[in-house]
Backbone as a printed PyTorch tensor [residue, N CA C, xyz], in Angstrom:
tensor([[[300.1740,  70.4340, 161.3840],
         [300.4220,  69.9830, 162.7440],
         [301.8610,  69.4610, 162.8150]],

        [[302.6560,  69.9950, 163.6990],
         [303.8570,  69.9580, 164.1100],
         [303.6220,  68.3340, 164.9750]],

        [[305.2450,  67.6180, 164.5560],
         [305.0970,  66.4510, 164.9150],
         [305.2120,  66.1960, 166.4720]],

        [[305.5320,  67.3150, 167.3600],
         [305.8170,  67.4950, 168.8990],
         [303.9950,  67.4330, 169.0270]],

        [[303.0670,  68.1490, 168.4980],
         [301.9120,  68.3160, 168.8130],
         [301.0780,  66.5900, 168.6880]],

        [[301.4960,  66.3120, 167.6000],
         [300.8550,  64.5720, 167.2250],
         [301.5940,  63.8770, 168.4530]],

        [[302.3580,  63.3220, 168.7550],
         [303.1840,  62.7500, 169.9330],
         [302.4690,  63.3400, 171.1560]],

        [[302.0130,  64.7140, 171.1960],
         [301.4900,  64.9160, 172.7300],
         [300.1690,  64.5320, 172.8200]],

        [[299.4990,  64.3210, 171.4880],
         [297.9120,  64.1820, 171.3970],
         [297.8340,  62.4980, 171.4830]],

        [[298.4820,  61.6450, 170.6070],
         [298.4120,  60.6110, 170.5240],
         [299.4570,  59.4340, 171.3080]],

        [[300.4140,  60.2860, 171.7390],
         [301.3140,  58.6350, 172.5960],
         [300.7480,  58.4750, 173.4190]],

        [[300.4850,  58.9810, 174.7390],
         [299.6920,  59.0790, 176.2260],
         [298.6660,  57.3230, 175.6480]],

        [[297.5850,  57.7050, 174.9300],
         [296.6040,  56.7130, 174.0850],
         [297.3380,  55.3660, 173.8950]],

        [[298.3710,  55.4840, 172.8810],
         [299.3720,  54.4360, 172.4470],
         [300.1130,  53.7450, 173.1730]],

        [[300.4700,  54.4890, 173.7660],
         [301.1140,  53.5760, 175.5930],
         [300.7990,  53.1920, 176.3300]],

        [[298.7400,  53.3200, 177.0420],
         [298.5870,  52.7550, 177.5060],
         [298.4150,  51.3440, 176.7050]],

        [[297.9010,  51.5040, 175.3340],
         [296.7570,  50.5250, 174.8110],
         [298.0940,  49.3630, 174.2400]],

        [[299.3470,  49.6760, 174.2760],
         [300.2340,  48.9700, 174.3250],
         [300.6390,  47.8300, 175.5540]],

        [[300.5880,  49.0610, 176.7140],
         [300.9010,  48.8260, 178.1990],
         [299.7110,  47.9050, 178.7420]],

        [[298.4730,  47.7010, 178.1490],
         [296.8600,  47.4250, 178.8090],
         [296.2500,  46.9380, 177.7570]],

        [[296.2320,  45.8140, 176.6160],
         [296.0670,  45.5190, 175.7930],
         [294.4470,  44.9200, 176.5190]],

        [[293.7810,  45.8010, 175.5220],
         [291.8360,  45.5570, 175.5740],
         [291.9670,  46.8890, 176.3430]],

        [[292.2220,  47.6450, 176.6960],
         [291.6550,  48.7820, 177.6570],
         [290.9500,  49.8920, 176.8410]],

        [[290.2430,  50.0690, 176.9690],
         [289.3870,  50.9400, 175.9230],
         [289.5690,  52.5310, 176.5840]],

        [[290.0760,  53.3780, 175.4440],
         [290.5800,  54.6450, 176.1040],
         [290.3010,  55.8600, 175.0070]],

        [[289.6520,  57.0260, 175.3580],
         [288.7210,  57.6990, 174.3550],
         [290.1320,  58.7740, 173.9680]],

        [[289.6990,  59.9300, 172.9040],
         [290.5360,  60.6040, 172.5390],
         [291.0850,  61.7460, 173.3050]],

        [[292.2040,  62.4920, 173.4290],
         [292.9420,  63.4600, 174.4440],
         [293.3950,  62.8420, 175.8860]],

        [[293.6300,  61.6940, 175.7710],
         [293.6270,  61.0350, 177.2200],
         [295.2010,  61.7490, 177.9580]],

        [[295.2780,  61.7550, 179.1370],
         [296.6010,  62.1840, 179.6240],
         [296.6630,  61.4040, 180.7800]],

        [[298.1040,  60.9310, 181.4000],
         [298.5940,  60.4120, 182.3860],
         [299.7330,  60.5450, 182.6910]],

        [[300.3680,  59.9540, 183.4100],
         [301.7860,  59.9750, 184.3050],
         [302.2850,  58.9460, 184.0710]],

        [[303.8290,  58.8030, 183.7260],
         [304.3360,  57.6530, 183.5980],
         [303.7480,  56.1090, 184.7880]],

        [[303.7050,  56.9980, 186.0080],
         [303.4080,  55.7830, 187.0400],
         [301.4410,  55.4770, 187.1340]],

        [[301.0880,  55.8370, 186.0490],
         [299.4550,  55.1430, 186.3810],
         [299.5350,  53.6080, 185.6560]],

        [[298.8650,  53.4990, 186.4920],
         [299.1120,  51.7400, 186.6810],
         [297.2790,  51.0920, 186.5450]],

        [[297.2210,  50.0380, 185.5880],
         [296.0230,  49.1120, 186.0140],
         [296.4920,  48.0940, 186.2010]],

        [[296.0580,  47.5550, 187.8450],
         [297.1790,  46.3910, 187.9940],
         [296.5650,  45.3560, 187.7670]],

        [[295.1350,  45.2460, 187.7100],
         [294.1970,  43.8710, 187.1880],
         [292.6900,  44.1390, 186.1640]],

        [[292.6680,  43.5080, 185.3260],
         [291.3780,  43.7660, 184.4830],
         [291.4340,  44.9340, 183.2830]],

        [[292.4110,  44.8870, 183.0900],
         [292.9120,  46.1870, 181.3940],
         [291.9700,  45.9410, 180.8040]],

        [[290.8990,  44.4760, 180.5370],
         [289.9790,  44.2070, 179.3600],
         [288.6420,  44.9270, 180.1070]],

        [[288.6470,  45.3010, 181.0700],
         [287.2440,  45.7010, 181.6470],
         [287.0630,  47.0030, 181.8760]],

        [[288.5560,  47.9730, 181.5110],
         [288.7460,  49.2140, 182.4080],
         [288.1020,  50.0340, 180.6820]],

        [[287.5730,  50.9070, 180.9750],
         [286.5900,  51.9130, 179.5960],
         [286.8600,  53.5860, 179.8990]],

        [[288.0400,  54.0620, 180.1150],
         [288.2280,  55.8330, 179.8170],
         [287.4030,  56.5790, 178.8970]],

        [[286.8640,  57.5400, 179.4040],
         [286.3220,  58.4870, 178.0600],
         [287.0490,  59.3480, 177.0610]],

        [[286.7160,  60.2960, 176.8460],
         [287.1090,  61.6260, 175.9580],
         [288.3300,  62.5500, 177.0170]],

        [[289.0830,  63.2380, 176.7680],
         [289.5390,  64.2750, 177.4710],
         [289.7510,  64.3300, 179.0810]],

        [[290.3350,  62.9030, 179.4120],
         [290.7230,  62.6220, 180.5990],
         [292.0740,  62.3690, 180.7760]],

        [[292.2420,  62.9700, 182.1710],
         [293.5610,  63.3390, 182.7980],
         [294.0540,  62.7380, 184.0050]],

        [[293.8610,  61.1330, 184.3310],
         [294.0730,  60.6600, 185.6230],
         [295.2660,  60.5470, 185.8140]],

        [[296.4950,  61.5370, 185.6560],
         [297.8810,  61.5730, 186.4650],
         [298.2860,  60.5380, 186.6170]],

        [[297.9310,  59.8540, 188.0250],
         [299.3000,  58.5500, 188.2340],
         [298.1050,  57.5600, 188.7150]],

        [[297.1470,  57.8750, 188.6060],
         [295.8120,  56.4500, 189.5620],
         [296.1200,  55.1440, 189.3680]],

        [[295.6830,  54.6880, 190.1660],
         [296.3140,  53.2140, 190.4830],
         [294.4930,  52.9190, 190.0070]],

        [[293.9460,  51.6840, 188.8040],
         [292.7930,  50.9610, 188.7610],
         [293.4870,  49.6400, 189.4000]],

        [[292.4930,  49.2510, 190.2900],
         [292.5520,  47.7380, 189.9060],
         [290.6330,  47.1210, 189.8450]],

        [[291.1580,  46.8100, 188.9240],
         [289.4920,  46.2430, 188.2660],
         [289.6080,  45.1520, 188.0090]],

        [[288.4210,  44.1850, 187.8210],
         [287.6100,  42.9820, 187.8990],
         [287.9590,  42.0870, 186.1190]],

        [[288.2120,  41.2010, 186.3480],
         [287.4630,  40.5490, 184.7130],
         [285.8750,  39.8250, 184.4950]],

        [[285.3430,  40.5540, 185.8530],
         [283.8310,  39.7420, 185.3060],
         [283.4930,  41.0140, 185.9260]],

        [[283.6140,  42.5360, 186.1580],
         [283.0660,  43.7630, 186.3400],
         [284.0920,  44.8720, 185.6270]],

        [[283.1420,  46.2960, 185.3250],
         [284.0190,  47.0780, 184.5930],
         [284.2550,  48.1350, 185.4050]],

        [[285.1690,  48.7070, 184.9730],
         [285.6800,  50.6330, 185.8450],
         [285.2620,  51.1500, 184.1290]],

        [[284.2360,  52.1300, 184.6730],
         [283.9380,  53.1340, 183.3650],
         [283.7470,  54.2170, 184.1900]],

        [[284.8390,  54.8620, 183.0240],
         [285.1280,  56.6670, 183.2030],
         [284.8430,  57.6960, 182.1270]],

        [[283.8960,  58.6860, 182.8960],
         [282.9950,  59.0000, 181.6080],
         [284.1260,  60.1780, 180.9370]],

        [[283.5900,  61.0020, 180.1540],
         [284.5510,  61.9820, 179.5670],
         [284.2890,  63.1520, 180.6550]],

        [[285.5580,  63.8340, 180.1320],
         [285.9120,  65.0750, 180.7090],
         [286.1820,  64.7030, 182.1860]],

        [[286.8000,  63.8280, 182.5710],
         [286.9580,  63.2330, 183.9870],
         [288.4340,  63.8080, 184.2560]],

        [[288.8870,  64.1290, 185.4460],
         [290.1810,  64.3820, 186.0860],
         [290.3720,  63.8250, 187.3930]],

        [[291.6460,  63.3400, 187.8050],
         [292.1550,  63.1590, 189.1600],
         [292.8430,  63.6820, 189.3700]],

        [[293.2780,  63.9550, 190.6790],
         [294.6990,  64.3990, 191.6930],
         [295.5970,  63.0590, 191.3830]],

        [[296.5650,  63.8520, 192.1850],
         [297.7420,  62.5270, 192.3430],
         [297.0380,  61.6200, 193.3010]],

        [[297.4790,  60.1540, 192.8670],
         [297.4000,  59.2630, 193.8750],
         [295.9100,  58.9090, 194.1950]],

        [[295.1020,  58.8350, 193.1730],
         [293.8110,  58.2000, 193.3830],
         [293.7590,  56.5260, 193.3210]],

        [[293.0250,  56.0210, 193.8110],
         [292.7080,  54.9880, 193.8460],
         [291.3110,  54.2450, 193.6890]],

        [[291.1400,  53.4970, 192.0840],
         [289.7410,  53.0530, 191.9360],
         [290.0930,  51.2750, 192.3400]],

        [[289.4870,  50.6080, 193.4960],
         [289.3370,  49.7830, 193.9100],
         [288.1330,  48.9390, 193.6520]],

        [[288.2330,  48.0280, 192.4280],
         [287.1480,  47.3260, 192.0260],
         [287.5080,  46.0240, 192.5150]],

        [[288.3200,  45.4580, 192.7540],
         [288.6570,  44.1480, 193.5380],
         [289.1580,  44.2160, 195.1800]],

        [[288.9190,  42.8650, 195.7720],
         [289.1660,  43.0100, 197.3760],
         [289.2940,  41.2960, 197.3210]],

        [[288.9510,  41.0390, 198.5360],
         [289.0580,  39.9960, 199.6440],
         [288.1650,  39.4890, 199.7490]],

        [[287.5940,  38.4220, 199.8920],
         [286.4240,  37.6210, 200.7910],
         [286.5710,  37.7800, 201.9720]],

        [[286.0830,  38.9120, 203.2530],
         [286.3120,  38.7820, 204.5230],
         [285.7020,  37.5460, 205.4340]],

        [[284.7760,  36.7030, 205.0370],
         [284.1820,  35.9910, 205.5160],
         [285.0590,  34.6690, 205.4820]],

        [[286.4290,  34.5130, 204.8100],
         [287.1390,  33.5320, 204.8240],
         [288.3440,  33.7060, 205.6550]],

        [[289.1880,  32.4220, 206.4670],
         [290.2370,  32.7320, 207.3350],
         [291.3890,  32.5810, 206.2420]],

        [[292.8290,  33.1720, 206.8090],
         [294.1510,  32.5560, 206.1490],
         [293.9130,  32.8730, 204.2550]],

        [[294.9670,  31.3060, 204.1190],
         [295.2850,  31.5940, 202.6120],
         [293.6900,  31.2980, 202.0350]],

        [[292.9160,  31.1330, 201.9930],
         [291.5660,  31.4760, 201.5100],
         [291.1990,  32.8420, 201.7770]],

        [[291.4600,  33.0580, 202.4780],
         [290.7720,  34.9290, 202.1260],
         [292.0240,  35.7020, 201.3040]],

        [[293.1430,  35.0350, 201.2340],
         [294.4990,  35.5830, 200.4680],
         [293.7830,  35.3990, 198.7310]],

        [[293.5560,  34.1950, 198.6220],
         [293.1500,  33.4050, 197.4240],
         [291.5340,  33.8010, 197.1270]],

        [[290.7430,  34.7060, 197.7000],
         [289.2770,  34.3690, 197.2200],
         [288.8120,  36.3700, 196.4430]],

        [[288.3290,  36.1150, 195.2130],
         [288.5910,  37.7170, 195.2460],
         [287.4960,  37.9390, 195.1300]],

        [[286.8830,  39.1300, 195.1420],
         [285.4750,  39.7040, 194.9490],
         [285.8880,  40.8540, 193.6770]],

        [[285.1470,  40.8520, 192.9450],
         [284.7860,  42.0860, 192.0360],
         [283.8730,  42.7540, 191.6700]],

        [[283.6190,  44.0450, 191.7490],
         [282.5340,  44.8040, 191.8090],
         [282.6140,  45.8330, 190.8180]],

        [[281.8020,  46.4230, 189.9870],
         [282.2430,  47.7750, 188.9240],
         [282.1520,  49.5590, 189.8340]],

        [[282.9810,  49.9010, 189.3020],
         [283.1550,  51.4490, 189.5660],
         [282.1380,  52.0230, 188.4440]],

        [[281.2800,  52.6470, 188.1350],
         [281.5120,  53.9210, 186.7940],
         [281.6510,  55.4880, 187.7300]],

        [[282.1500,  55.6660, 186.9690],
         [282.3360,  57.5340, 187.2780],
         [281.5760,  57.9390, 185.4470]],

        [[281.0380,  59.6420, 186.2390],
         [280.0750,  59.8150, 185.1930],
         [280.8830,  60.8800, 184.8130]],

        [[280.4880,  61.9010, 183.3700],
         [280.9200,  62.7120, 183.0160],
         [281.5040,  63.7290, 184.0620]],

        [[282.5950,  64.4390, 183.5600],
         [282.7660,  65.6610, 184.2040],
         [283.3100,  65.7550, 185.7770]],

        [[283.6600,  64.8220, 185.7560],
         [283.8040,  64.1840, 187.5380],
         [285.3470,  64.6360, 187.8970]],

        [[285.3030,  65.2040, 189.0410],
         [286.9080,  65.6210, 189.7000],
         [287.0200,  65.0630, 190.6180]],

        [[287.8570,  64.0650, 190.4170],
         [288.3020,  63.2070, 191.6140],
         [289.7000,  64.0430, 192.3570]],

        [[289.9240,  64.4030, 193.6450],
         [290.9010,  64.7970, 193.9050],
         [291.6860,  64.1210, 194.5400]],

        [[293.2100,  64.6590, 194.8620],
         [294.3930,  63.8960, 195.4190],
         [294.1400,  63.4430, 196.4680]],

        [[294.5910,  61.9280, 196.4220],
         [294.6840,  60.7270, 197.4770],
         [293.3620,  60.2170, 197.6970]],

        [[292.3080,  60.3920, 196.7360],
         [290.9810,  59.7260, 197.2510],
         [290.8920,  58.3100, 196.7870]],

        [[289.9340,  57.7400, 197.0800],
         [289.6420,  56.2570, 197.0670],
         [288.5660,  56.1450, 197.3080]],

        [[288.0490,  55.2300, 195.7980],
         [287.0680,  54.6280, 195.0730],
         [287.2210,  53.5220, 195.4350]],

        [[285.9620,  53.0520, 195.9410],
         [285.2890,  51.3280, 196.5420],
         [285.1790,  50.9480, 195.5830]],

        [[284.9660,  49.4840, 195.1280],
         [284.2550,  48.6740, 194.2810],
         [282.5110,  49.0230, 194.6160]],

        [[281.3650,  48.5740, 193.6980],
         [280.1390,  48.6550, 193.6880],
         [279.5830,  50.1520, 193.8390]],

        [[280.3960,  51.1630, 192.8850],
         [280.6120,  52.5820, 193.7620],
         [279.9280,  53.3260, 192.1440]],

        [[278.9310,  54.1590, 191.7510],
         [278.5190,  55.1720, 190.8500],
         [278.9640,  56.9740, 191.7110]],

        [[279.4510,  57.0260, 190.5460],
         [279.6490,  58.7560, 190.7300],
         [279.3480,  59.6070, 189.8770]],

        [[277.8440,  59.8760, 190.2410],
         [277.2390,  60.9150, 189.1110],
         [278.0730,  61.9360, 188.3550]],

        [[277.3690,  62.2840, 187.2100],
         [277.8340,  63.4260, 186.9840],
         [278.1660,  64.8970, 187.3710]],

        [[279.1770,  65.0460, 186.8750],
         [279.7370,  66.7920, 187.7660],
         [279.9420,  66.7510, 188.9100]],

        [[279.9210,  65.4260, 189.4940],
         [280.3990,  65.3810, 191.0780],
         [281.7750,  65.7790, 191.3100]],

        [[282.3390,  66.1000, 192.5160],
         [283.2880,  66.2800, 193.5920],
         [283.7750,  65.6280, 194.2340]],

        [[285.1070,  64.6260, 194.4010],
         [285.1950,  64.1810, 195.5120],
         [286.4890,  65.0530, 196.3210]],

        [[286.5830,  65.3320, 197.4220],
         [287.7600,  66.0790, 198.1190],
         [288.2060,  65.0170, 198.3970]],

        [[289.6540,  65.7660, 198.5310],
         [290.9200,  65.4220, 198.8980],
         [291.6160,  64.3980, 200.3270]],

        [[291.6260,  63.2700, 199.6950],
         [291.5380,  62.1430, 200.9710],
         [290.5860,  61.4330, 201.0170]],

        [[289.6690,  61.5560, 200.3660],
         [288.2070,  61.2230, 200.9270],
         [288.0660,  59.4180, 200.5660]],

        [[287.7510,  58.4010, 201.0540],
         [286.8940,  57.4530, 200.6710],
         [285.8440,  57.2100, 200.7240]],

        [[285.7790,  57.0270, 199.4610],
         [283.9900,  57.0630, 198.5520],
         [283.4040,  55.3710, 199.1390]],

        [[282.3140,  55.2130, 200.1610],
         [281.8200,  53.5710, 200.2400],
         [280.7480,  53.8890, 199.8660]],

        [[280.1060,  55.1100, 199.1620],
         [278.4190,  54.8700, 199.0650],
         [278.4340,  55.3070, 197.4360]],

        [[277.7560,  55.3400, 196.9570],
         [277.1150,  56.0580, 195.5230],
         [277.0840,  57.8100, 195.7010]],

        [[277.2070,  58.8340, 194.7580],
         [277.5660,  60.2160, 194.6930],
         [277.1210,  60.5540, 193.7190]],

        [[275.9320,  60.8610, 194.4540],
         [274.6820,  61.8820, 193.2500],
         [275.6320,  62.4970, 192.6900]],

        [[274.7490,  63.2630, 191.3230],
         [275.3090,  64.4430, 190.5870],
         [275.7670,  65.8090, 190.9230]],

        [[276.1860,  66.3630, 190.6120],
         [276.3680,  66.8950, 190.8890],
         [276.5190,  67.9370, 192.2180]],

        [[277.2410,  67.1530, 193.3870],
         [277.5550,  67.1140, 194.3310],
         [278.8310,  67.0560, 194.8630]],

        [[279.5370,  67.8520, 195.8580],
         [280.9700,  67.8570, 196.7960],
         [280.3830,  66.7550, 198.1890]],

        [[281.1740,  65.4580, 197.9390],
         [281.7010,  64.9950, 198.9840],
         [282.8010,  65.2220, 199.7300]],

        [[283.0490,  64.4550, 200.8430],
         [284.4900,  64.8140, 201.5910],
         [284.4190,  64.0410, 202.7450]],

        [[285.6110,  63.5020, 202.9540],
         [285.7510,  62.4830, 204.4370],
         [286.1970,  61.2280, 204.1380]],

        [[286.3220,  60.5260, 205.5620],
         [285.9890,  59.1820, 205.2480],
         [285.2340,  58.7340, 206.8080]],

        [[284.1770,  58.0140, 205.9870],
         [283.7310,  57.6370, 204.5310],
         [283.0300,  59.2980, 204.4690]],

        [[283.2890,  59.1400, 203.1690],
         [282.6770,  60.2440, 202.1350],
         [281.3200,  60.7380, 202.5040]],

        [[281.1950,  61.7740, 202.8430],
         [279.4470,  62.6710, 203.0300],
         [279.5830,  63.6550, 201.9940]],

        [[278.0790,  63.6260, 201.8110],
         [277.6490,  64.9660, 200.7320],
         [278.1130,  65.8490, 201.6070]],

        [[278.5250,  66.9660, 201.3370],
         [278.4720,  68.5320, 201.8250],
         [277.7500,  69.1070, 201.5260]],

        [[277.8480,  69.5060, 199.8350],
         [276.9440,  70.8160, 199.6400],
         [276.6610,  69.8840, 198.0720]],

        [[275.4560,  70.5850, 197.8420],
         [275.1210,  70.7300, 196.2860],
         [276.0900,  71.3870, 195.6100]],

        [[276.4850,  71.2620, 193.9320],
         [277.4260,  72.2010, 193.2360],
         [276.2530,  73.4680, 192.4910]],

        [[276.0630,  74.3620, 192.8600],
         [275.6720,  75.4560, 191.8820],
         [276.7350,  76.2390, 190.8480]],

        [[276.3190,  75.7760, 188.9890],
         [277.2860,  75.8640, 188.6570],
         [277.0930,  77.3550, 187.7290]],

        [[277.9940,  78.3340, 187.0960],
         [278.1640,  79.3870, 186.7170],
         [277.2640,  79.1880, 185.6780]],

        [[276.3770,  80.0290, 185.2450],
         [275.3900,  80.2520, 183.7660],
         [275.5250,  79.8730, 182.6450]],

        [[277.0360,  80.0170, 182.6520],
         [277.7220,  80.1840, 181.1470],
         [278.7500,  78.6430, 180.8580]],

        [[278.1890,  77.8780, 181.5640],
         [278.9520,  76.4710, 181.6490],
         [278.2750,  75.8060, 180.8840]]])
């Protein structure tokens, strides 16, 4: 193994876990210089052979974002595990945070510009299209789309998969 090949397999890994110290991140991981976890690195759990480009996490320290393997995003996703207290006025709703866990399940294609709620499961082999915000839970293997996010169709997948 050529040392260009070790550097492409293993820095991506090394930079975040440098960049996100506690972030638990499985093997073949890939990203974009600009993916960012801007809160909760100790709670955020990547799988195997994932490719989230530039996604912005922001996650919880008393909830987790788990991403199962074989997961991909578009540019510009967004997993939103923290928010606001809306029920508070002013610098109290500035100051009060809520945290909720994401998981995404195996095999999951998140596409460009979508957005992940906090308190949000996304089965396996699911779909989300392009733009879409996810506020409900996303059976398996299923194409959502919108906002907020509706099932469309079931995925029927090729034989040989």
């Amino acid at each position: 193994m050529y040392l260009h090949d070790v550097l492409k397999k293993y820095l991506p890994i090394l930079l975040i876990k440098i960049r996100y110290p506690g972030t638990q991140v499985g093997s073949h991981f890939q990203c974009s210089k600009n993916f960012t976890i801007f809160h909760g690195q100790k709670s955020v759990r990547i799988g195997n052979h994932c490719n989230l480009v530039d996604a912005l996490i922001n996650a919880g320290d008393s909830s987790t974002v788990s991403i199962g393997d074989y997961v991909f995003f578009g540019h510009g996703v967004k997993l939103l595990g923290r928010g606001h207290d809306l029920r508070y006025k002013n610098q109290k709703r500035q100051t009060t945070i809520t945290e909720k866990p994401i998981t995404i399940g195996n095999g999951v294609w998140i596409a460009t510009g979508s957005t992940i709620l906090g308190g949000i499961t996304i089965g396996d082999h699911a779909v989300i299209a392009a733009g879409s915000i996810v506020t409900k839970n996303v059976p398996p293997n299923t194409l959502v789309a919108g906002i907020p996010a509706k099932v469309v169709k079931k995925i029927e997948f090729k034989t040989n998969t």
